[in-house]
Backbone as CSV, one residue per row, in Angstrom:
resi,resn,N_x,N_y,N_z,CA_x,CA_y,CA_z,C_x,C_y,C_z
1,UNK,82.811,97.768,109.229,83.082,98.115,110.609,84.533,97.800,110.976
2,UNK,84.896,97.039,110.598,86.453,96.361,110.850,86.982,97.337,110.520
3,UNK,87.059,97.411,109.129,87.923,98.592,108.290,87.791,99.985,109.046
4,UNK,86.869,100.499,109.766,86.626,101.533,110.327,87.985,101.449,111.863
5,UNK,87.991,100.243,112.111,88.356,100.084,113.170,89.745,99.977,113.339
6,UNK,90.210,99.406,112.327,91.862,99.569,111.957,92.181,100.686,111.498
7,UNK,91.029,102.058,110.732,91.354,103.018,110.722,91.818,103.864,111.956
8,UNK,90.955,103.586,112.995,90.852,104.402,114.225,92.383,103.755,114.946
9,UNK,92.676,102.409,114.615,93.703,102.021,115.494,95.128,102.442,114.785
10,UNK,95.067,103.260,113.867,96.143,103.468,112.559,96.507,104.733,113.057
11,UNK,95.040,105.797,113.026,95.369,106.862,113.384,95.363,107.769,115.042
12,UNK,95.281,106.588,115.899,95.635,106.618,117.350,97.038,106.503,117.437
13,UNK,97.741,105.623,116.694,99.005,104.998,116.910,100.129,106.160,116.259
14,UNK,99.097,106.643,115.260,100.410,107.699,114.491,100.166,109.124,115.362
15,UNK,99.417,109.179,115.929,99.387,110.542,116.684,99.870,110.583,117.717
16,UNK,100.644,109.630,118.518,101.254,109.022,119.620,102.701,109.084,119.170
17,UNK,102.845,109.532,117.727,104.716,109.409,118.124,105.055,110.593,117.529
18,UNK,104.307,111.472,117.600,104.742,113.168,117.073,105.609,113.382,119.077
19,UNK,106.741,113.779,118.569,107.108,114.254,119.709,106.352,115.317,120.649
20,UNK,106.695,115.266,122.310,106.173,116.317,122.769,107.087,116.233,124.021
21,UNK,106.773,117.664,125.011,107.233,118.069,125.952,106.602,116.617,127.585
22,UNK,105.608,116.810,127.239,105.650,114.766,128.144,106.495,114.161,127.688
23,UNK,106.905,113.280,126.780,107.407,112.336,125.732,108.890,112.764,126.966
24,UNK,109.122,113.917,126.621,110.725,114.491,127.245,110.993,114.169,128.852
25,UNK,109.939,114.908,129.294,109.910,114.657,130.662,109.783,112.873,131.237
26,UNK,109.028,112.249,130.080,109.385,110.391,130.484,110.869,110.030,130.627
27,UNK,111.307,110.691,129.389,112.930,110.313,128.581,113.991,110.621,129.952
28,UNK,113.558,111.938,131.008,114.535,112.421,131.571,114.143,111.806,133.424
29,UNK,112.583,111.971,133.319,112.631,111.568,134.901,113.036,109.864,134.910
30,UNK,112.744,109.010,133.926,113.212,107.781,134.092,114.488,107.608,134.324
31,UNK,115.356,108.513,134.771,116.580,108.253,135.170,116.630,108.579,136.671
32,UNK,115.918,109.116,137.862,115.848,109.425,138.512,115.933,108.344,139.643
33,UNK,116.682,108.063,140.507,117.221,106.932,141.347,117.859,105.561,140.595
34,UNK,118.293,106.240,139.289,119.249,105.297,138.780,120.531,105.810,138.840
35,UNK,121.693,104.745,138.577,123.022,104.780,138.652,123.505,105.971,137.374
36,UNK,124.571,106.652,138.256,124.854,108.055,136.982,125.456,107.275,136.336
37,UNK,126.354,106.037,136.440,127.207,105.168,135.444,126.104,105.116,134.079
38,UNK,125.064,104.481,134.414,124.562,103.809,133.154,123.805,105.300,132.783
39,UNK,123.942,106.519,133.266,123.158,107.759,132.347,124.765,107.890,131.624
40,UNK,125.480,107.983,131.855,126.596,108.249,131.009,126.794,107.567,130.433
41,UNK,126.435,106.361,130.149,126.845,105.275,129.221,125.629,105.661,128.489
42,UNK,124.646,105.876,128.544,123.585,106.111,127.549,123.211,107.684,127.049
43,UNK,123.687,108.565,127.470,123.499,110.283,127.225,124.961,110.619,126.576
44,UNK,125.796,110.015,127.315,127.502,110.728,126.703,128.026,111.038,128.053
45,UNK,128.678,112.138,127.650,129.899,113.061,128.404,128.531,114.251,128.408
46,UNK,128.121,114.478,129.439,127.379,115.824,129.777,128.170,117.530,128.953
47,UNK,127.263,118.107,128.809,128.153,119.423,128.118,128.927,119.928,129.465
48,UNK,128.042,120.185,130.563,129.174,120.467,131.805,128.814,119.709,132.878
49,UNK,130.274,120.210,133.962,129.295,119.055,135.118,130.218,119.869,136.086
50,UNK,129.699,120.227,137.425,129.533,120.851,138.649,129.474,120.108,140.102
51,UNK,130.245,120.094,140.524,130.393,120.244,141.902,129.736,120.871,142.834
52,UNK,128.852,120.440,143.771,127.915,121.135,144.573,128.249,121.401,146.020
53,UNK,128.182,122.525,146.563,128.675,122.592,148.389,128.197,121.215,149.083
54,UNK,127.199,120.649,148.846,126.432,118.782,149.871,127.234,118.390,149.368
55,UNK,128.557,118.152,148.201,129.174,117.214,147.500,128.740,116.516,146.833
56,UNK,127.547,116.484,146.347,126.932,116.033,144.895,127.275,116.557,144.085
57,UNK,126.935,115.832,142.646,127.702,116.570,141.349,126.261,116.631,140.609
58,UNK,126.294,117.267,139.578,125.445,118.667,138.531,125.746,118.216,136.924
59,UNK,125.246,117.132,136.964,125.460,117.177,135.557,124.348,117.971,134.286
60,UNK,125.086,118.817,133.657,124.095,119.450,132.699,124.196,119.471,130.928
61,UNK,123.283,118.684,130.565,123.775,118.646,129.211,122.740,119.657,128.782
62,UNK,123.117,119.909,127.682,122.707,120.848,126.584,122.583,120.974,125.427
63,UNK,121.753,121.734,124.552,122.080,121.459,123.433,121.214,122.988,122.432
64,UNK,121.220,123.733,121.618,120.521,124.624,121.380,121.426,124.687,119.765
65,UNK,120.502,125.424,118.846,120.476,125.699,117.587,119.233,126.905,117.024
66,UNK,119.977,127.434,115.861,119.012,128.031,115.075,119.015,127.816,113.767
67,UNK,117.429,127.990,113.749,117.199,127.841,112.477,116.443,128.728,111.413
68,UNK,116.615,129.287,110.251,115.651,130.195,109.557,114.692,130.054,108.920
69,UNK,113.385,130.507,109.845,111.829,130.256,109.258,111.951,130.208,107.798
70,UNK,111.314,129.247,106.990,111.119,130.268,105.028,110.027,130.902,105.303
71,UNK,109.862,131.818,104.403,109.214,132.783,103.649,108.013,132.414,103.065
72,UNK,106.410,132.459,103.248,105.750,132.036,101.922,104.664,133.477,101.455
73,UNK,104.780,133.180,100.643,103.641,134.441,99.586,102.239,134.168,100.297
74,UNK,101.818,135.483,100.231,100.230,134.943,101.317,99.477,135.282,100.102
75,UNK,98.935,134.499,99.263,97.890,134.372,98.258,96.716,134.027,98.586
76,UNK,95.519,134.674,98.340,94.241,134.121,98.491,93.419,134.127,97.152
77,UNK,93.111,133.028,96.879,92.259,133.065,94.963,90.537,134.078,95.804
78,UNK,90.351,134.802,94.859,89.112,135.489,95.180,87.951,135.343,93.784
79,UNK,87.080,134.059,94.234,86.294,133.537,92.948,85.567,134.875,92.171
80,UNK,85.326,134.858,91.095,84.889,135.285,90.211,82.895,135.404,90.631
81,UNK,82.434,136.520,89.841,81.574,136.064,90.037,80.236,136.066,88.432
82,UNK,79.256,136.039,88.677,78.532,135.532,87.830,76.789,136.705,88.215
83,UNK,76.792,137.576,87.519,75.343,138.237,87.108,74.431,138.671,86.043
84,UNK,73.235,138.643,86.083,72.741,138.844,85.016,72.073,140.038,84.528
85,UNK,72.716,140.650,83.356,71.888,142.094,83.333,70.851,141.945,82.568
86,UNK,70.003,143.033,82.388,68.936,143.420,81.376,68.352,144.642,80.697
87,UNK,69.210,144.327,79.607,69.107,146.271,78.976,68.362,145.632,77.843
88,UNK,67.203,147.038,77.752,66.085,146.787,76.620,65.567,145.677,76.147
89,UNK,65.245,145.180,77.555,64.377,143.718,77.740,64.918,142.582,76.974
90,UNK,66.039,142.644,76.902,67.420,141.301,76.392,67.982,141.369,77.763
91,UNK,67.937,139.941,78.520,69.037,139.544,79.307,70.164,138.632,79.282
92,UNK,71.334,139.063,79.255,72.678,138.405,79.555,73.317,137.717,80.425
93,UNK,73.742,137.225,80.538,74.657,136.862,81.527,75.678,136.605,81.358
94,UNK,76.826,137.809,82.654,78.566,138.423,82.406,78.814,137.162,83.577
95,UNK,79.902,137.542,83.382,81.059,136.303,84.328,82.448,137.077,84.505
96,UNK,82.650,137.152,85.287,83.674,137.716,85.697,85.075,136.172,86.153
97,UNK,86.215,136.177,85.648,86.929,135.321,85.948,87.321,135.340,87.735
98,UNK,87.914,134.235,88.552,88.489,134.202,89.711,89.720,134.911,89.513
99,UNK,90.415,135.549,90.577,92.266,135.817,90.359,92.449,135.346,91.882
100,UNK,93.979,135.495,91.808,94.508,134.982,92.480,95.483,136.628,93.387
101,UNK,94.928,136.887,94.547,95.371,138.454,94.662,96.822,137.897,95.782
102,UNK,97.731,138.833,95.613,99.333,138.796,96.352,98.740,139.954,97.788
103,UNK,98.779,139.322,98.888,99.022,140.341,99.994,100.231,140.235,100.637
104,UNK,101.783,140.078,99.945,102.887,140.144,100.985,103.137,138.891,100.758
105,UNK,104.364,139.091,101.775,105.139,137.699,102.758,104.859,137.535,103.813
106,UNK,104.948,136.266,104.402,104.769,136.128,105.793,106.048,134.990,106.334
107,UNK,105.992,134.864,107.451,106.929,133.955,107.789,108.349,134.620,108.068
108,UNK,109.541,134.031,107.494,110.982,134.682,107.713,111.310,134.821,109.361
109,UNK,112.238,134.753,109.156,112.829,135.463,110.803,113.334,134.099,111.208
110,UNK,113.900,133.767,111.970,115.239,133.015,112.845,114.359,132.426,114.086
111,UNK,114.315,131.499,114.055,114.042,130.381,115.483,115.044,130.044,116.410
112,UNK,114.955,130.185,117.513,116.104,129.683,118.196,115.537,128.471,119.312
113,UNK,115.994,126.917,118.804,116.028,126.275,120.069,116.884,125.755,121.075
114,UNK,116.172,125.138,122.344,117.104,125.133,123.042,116.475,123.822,124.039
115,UNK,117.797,123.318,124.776,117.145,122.139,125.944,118.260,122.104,126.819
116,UNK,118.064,122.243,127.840,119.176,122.009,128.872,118.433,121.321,130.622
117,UNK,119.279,120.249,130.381,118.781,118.829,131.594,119.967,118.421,132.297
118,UNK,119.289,118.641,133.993,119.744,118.741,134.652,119.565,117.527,136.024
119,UNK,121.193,117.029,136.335,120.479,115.714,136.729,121.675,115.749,138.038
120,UNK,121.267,115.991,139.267,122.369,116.072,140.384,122.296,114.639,140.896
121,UNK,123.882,114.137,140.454,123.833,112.756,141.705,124.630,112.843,143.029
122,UNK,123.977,111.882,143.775,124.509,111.761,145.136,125.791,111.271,145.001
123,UNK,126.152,112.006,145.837,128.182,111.833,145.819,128.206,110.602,146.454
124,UNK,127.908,109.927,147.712,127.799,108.566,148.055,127.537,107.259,147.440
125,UNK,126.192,107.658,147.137,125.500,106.763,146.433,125.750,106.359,144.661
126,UNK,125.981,107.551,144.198,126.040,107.336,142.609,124.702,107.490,141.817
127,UNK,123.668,107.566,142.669,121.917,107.788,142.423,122.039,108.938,141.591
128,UNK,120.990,108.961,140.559,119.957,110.634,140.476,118.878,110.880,141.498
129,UNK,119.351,111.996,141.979,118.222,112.277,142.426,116.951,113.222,142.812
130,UNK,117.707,114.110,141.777,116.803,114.930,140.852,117.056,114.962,139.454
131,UNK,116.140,115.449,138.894,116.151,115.550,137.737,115.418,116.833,137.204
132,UNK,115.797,117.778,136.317,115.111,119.068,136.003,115.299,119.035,134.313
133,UNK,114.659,119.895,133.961,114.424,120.631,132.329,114.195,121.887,132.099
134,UNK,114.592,122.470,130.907,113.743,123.759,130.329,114.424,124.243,129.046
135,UNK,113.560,124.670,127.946,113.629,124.831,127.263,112.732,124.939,125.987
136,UNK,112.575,125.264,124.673,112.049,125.265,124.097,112.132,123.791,123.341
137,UNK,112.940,122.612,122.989,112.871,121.855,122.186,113.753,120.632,123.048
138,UNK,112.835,120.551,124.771,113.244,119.113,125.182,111.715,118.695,124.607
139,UNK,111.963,117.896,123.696,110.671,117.190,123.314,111.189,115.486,122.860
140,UNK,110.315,114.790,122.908,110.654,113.398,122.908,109.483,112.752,122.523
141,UNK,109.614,111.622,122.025,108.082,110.713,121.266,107.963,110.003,122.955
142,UNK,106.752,110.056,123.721,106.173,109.575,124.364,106.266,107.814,124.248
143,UNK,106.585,107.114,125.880,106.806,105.516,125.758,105.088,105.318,125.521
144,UNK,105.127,104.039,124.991,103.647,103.542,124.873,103.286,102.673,126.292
């Protein structure tokens, strides 16, 4: 039972740090009524940053890449099979081997990701106080 139980606590714990789109949204709203000093000390130099008519500023970082799917052979083994005949009251039994049949390629083609986060601070204050996302690959391992 133990052993069962450190299994379950092994494989709770490892399924908890595959990144995801929550995980991201923790990573980005936890900055939200904090000082833009310490997001720049911990994010960088934003890719751009904007000036807003209220006089708040727009900071937007970014980041996007591609990458090329591989290719795999779509093989399916198709077992063999096994019957028995009976000519002139002698019965046999044939066997036919398994193969392995080729239908194509699959896969190939170009991925494109992307993340761009968006964090306006108060020109007074120095606060975030919003915070936005979108993209295909803001993803992040979830806090415990």
């Amino acid at each position: 039972m133990r052993k069962w139980l450190c299994l379950l606590v092994l494989l709770t714990s490892a399924c908890s740090s595959f990144p995801t789109r929550e995980g991201y949204a923790q990573k980005a709203y936890y900055w939200q009524g904090k000082d833009a000093n310490a997001l720049l000390a911990q994010w960088g130099a934003p890719s751009k940053s904007m000036p807003m008519p209220n006089g708040n500023t727009l900071y937007t970082y970014s980041k996007s890449y591609t990458q090329q799917q591989p290719y795999f052979d779509n093989r399916r083994f198709e077992p063999g099979s096994r019957f028995t005949v009976t000519e002139n009251g002698q019965s046999r039994v044939i066997e036919t081997p398994g193969r392995w049949v080729y239908d194509g390629s699959i896969g190939g083609g170009v991925m494109h990701y992307s993340c761009t986060t968006n964090f306006v601070v108060n020109a007074k204050t120095q606060l975030i106080e919003s915070v936005s996302f979108e993209g295909n690959d803001c993803v992040a391992v979830p806090r415990q």
